[in-house]
C-alpha positions in Angstrom: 75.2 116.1 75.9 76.7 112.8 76.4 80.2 113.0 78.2 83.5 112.0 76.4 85.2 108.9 77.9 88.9 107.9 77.0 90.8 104.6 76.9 94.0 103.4 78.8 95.2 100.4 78.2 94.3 97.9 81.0 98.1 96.6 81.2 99.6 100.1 81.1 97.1 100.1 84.4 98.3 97.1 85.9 102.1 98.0 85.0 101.6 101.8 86.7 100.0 100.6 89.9 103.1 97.6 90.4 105.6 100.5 89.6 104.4 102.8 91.8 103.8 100.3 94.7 107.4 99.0 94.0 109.0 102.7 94.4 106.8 103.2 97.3 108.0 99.7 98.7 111.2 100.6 98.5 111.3 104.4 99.9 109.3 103.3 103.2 112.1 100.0 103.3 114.5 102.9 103.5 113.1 103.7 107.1 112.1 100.5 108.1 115.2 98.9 107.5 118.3 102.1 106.9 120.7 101.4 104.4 124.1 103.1 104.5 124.3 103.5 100.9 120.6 105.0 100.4 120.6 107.4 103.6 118.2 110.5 103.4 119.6 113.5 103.5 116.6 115.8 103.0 113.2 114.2 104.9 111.2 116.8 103.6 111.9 115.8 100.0 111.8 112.0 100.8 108.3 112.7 102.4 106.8 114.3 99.4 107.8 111.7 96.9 105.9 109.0 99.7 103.0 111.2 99.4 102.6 111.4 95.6 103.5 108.0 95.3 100.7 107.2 97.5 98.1 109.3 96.2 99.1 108.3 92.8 99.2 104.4 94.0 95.7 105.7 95.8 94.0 107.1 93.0 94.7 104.3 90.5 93.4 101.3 92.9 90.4 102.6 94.0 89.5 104.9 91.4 90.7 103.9 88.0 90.7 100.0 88.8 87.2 100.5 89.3 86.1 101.6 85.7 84.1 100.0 83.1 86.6 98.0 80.8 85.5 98.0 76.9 84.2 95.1 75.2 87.1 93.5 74.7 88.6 94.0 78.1 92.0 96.1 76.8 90.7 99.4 78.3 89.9 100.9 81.0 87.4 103.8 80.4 88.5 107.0 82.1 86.4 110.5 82.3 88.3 113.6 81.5 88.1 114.5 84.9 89.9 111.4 86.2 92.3 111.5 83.0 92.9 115.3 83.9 93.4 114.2 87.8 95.7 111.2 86.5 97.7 113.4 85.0 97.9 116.0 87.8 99.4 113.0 90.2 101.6 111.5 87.9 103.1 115.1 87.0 103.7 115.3 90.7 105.0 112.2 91.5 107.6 112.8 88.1 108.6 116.6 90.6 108.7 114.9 94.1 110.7 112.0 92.6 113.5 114.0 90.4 113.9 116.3 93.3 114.2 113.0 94.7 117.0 112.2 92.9 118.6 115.3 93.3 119.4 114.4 97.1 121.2 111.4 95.9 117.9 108.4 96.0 116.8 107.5 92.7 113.9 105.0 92.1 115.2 104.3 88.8 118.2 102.7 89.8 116.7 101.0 92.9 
């Protein structure tokens, strides 16, 4: 039985891997360089959202990026696994990041 493949578009890709690596950017500025205004009041919470920002930002580079592309180079081919595994780490970068935001550091703002 031949295994079912699915399609993401290339530049949603390329777009997801610069967003994350910008939020990520950001956050780790936040210790390199403190910021009155963006202090961190909970470091547990601030460490989760660098670790599923950097599994997520992980995942995409050297597993995703690596995919056949279709014919017409628009898609990236995906397994169900990896769509399923996607999904997993963007669902828990979405929770690390809005509890995030509950301690007063949004990446949407930023």
């Amino acid at each position: 039985m031949k295994k079912r493949t699915y399609g993401m578009k290339l530049d949603s890709l390329i777009r997801g891997i610069d967003t994350t690596e910008k939020d990520l950017n950001f956050l780790c500025s936040l210790i390199e360089s403190p910021d009155e205004e963006y202090n961190i009041p909970d470091a547990v919470e601030y460490a989760h959202a660098i670790v599923a920002l950097s599994r997520q930002l992980n995942y995409m580079i050297s597993e995703i990026s690596e995919n056949d592309l279709t014919e017409d180079e628009e898609l990236v081919m995906l397994s169900k696994e990896q769509l399923v595994t996607l999904n997993a780490l963007t669902n828990a970068v979405e929770d690390a990041v809005g509890r995030l935001r509950l301690c007063g550091i949004s990446l949407k703002q930023n």
